[in-house]
C-alpha positions as CSV (number, residue, x, y, z in Angstrom):
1,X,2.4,1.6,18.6
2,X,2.9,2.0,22.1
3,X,6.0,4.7,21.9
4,X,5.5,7.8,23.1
5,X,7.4,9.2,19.7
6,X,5.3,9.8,16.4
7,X,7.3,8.3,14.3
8,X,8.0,5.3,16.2
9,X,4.4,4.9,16.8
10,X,3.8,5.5,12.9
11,X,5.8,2.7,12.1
12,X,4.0,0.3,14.5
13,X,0.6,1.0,12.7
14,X,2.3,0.9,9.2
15,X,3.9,-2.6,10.1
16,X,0.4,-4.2,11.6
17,X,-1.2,-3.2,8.3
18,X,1.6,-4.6,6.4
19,X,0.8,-7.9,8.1
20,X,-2.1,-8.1,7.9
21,X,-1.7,-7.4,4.0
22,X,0.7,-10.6,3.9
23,X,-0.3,-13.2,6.7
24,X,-3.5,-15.6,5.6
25,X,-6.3,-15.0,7.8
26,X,-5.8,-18.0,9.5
27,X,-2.2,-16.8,10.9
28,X,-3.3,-13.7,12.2
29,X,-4.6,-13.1,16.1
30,X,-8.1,-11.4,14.8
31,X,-9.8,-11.1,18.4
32,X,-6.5,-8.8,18.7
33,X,-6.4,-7.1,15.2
34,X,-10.4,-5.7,16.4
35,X,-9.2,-4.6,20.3
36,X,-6.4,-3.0,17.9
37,X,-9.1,-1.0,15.7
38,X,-11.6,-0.4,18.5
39,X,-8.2,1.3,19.9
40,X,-8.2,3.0,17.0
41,X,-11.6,4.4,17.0
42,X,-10.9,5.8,20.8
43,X,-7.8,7.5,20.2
44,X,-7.2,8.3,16.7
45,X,-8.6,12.0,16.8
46,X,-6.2,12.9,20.4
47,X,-3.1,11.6,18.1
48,X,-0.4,13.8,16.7
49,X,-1.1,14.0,13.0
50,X,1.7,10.9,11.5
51,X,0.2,8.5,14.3
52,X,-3.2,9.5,12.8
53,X,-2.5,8.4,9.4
54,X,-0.6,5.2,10.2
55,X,-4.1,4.4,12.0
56,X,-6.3,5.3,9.5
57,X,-4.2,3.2,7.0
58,X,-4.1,0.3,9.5
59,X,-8.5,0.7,9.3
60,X,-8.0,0.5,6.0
61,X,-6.1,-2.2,5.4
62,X,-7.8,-4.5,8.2
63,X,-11.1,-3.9,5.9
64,X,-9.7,-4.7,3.0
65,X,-7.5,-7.6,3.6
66,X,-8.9,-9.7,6.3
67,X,-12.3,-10.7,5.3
68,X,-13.7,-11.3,8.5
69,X,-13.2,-7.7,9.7
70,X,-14.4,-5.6,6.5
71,X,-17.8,-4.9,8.0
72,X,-16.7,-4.2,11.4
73,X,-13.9,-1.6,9.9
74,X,-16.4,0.0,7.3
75,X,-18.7,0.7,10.9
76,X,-16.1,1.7,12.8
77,X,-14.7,4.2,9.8
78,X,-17.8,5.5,9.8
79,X,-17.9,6.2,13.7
80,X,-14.2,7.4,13.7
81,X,-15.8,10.2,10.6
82,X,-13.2,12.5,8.1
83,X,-9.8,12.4,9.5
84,X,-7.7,15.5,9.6
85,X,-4.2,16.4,9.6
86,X,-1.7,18.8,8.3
87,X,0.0,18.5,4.7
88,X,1.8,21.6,4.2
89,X,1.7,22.6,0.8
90,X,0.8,19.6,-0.8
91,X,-2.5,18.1,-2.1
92,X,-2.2,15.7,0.0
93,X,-5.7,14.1,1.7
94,X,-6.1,11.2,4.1
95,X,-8.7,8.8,2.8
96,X,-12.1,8.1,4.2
97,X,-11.1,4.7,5.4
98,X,-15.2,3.2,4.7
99,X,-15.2,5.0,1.3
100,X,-11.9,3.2,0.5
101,X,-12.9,-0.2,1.4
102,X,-16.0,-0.1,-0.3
103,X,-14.0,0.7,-3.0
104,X,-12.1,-2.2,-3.1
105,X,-14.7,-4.3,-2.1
106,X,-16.3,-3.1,-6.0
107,X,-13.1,-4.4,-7.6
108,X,-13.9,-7.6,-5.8
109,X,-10.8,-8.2,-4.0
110,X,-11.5,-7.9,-0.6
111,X,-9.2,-10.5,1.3
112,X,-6.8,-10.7,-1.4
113,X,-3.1,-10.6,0.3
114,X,-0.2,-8.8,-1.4
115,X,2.8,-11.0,-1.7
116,X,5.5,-8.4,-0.9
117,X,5.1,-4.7,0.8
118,X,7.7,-1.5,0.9
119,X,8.7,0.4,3.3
């Protein structure tokens, strides 16, 4: 997350939300995982457009996979507001990341981990 390349960055945020998709609660460093998402919240609209996403989906997935944090993500989506970025010609939208995990948090399965994730 630290590189100065996009990409490189991109995949930082992709692999911290794919952990925190996999490791129980109890595994992961959460005083760290909400320095990470009040990072997040400072930086995300001054990053190039891939970086953006990666953090959005990292917001996302720290809300709806690690109980504990679901509250403080939904706030801190709200603060961060609509994220923006360039698609090309595609349909393509990034998510609101507080509408998203009030979405899942109606199916009810906030916290529950996946037990695999692609890259």
């Amino acid at each position: 997350i630290e590189s100065a390349k996009p990409l490189v960055a991109t995949a930082g945020w992709v692999t911290l939300s794919c952990l925190v998709a996999l490791k129980d609660d109890d595994d992961l460093d959460l005083p760290e995982l909400k320095r990470l998402l009040q990072r997040v919240q400072k930086t995300i609209h001054q990053s190039p457009d891939a970086v953006r996403y990666g953090m959005n989906d990292f917001v996302i997935a720290a809300g709806s996979y690690v109980k504990s944090l679901t509250d403080f993500a939904i706030s801190l989506g709200e603060k961060i507001g609509p994220v923006a970025g360039e698609h090309g010609k595609t349909g393509c939208k990034v998510p609101s990341a507080p509408d998203y995990i009030r979405k899942v948090q109606q199916r009810g399965t906030i916290g529950k981990k996946r037990k695999t994730v692609k890259c």
